[in-house]
C-alpha positions, 0 to 999 in steps of 0.5 A: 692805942687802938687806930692810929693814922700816921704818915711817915716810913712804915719801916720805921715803926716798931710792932709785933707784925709789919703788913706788906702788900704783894702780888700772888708770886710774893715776889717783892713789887715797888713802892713800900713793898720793896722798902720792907724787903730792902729793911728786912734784908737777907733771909725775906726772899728765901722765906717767901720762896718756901711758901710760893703763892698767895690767892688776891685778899688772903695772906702769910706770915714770915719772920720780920728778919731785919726789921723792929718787928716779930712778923712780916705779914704779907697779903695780895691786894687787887689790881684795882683796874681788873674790876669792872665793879669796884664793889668786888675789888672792895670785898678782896681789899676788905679781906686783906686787911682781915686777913692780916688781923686775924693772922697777926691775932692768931700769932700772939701780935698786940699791934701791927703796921698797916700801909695803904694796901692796893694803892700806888701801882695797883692803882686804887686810890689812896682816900678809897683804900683808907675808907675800906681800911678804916672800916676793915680795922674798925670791925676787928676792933669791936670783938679784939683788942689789938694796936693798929697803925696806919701808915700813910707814906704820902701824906699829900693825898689825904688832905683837906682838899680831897674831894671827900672832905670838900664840904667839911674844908667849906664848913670850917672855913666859914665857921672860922671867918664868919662866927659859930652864929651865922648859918651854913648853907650845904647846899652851896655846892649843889645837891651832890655836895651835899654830905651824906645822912646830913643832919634833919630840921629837927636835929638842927632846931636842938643843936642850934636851942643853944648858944648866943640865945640862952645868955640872952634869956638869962639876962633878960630873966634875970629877975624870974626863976630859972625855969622862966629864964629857958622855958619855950614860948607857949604851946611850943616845945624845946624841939619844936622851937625854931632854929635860929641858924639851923646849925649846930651851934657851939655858941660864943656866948655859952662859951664863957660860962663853966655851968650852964643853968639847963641842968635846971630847966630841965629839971623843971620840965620833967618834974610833976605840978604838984606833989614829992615827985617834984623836989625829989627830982630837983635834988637829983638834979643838984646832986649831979652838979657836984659830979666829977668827970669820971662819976659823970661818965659812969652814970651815962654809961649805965643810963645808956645800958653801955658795957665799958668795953663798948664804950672804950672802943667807940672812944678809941681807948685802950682797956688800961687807960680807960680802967684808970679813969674808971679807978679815980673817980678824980681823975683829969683826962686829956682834952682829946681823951674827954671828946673821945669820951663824948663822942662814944657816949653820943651825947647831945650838944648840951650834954657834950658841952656838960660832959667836957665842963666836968674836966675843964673844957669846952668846944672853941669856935676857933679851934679847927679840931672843935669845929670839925668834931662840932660837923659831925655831930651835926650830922649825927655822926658819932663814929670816931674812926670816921672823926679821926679820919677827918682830923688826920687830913687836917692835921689835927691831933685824933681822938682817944689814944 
């Protein structure tokens, strides 16, 4: 269990280190800082004294007293109205969090606690902290194996109706009522709206390939081959070929079918005119249909030139779990679990829908966490913290775990 965003009394939760935000006196302030003093009970303070100060992005370690814990890891936030550029007051939250982490790695700690450090009186706010947290605690990540947990107490501020997750509350909302066929517009909300890195023509043009259209030309071909039934019109390639919705599209169509004939077509196309090269190719291809979901994800990895602890961290995957997957070449993974995958592998809308059918899933247009996985990888955004960050304020389950 690598990140985990949570809501609830971070008090509550059992770990090896509880973080605690504080002023650089390390008295106790408000909020949730006083809960843990309040929690941890007698012997907190007199420990706090013994230390006496803390610089603003750095912190001390205690014992965690009365608390489920073995450590109270306490840092000094910055008072976010001190800064006239709020790149500096970033920098000194970032360092809060690493700081925390590396204190809490250094002390023999496998997970730790997180609230939102700097928020409430210190006035920085709350969809600002989690974005620096979630890039902090994503970092650390690559080069450790830790449990995080973020523990939001007011969950009422990280929600769809942020302004961060405006455009995507748009996306959803249309996706849901008007079908995954119809165009979205971003720019409905002026240029500004407009997410950032949205996705080029040209990526819209692959994603939108699929779908409704592909069903259609397999009835119409049915008669032919199988390469006639994708094949481009002539002189146009498969990405070069219009979109018809300019977005990436799940398609209802695609939906009801557990296999689809792409892995042939491409075959087709990459194979030579004439010669062995051809059927050698053709029966790679058919080889693959027979896969199972773990042989399949083996493959990616190795065709990516991925390490396997590359790919669980992208996946949000402990070592443990993904070491079961990689031993039973039968395995059946979670649904969640499957998406994690995909997303770590970055794979291509066929593919990702592919990748899934191994372990019996598909996107659903009518599923509100498909539909905002479907937005990212829109954009080409594969970054699963930022997914999970998302799916969080929506209130969906998260990726990995």
């Amino acid at each position: 269990m690598p990140l985990l965003i949570k809501g609830g009394d971070i008090t509550t939760i059992s770990c090896d280190a509880i973080v605690s935000a504080t002023g650089e006196d390390l008295i106790s302030g408000g909020g949730v800082s006083a809960a843990i003093s309040d929690a941890a009970g007698e012997g907190l303070e007199e420990a706090l004294r013994k230390i006496g100060h803390c610089p603003a992005g750095s912190s001390v370690i205690t014992p965690a007293f009365g608390l489920d814990a073995k450590f109270i890891i306490h840092t000094v936030g910055p008072v976010w109205d001190e800064y006239e550029d709020i790149s500096e007051g970033e920098k000194i939250l970032s360092s809060c969090y690493t700081s925390s982490l590396e204190l809490a790695f250094e002390n023999g700690c496998t997970s730790i606690a997180f609230p939102l450090i700097a928020t409430g009186h210190y006035g920085c706010p709350d969809p600002e902290s989690m974005a620096v947290a979630m890039n902090a605690v994503g970092s650390f990540l690559k080069k450790h194996d830790m449990d995080v947990t973020i523990v939001i107490f007011d969950r009422s501020l990280i929600t769809p109706q942020s302004r961060k997750y405006r455009d995507l509350s748009r996306y959803v909302s249309r996706r849901a009522e008007d079908g995954l066929n119809v165009p979205y517009d971003y720019s409905v909300g002026g240029a500004s709206s407009a997410p950032q890195g949205r996705m080029p023509q040209s990526r819209k043009s692959r994603f939108s390939l699929l779908g409704s259209r592909r069903s259609a030309k397999s009835e119409e071909t049915a008669g032919g081959s199988i390469c006639d039934a994708e094949a481009p019109a002539a002189g146009m390639s498969a990405e070069a070929m219009p979109a018809e919705d300019g977005l990436p599209s799940f398609g209802a169509a695609a939906e009801k079918k557990s296999f689809s004939p792409s892995i042939f077509s491409a075959a087709c196309a990459a194979a030579p005119t004439e010669g062995k090269g051809r059927f050698d190719e053709l029966s790679k291809r058919i080889d693959m249909i027979d896969e199972s979901f773990t042989q399949m994800l083996l493959r990616k990895i190795d065709e990516k030139g991925m390490k396997d602890s590359e790919c669980y961290k992208k996946a949000n995957l402990d070592r443990k779990h993904f070491s079961k997957i990689r031993s039973n070449l039968n395995y059946h993974p979670k649904k969640m679990t499957a998406l994690a995958l995909a997303v770590a592998l970055e794979l291509p809308e066929d593919e990702f829908r592919e990748f899934l059918g191994k372990a019996g899933f598909t996107l659903s247009g009518s599923d509100k966490t498909d539909l905002i996985i479907e937005y990212f990888i829109g954009m080409g955004n594969y970054n699963v913290l930022d997914i999970n960050e998302a799916l969080f304020a929506f209130d969906q389950p998260l990726l990995g775990l």
